[in-house]
N, C-alpha and C positions, 0 to 999 in steps of 0.2 A: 193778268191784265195790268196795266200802267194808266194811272191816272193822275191829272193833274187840276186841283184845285186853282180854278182864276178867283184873283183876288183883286178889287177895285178895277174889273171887268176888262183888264187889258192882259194879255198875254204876246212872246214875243218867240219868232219862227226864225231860225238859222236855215239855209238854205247854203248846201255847198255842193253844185252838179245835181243829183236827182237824188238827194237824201237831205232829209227835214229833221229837225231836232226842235222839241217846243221846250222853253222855257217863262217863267215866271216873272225874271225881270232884265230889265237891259241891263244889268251888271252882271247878273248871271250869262247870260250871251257874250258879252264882249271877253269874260274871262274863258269862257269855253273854246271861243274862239282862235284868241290864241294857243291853244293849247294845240286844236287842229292844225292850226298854220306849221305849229312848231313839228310838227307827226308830217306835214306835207309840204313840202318846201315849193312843189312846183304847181301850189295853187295862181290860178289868174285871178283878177279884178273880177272877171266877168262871171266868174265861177261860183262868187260870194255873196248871198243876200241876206241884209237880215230886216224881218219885216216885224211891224207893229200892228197888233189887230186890238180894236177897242170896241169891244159890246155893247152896243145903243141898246136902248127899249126896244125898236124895230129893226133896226141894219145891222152891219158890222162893219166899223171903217180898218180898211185894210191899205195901212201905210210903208213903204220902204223906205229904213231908216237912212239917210243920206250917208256917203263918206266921208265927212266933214266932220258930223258929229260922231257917227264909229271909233272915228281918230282920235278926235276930241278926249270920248271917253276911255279909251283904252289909256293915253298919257295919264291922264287922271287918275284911273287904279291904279295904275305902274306905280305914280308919283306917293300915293295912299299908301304903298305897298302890298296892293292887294295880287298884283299882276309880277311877274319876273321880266 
C-alpha cells in the first residue's frame, strides 16, 4: 500500500487521460510533469490536468490549476535549475 502524508492540508492531482498521480506539492508536479511530456511527445492540452485540492474543517476545495501559472512555474524551476 502507498500512502501519502498531507501536509498544510493541500495536496496536488496530475491528471493525463484516465490516470491520476497525487503529489504533495506543486513543484513536485510541475517537475514530474515534464518528465511525462518528455516520455510522450503527443500529449494535447486537453489531455493535461493538474488540480489542487485543499482540506477545510468541513469541505474540500477542489481547484484546477490554470495554464498560466503551470507555465509560469515550470520556467521558474527551469530557471532555479530544478527542471532541464
Amino acid at each position: 500500500m502507498t500512502a501519502l502524508k498531507v501536509d498544510k492540508n493541500r495536496f496536488y492531482v496530475l491528471r493525463i487521460g484516465k490516470d491520476n498521480w497525487v503529489y504533495a506539492s506543486e513543484d513536485d508536479v510541475m517537475k514530474d510533469l515534464v518528465e511525462k511530456i518528455r516520455l510522450n511527445d503527443d500529449l494535447e492540452s486537453e489531455d493535461v490536468q493538474v488540480i489542487k485540492v485543499n482540506i477545510l474543517k468541513r469541505n474540500w476545495r477542489i481547484q484546477e490549476v490554470p495554464w498560466s501559472r503551470a507555465v509560469l512555474d515550470l520556467v521558474r524551476l527551469s530557471r532555479a535549475g530544478n527542471v532541464e
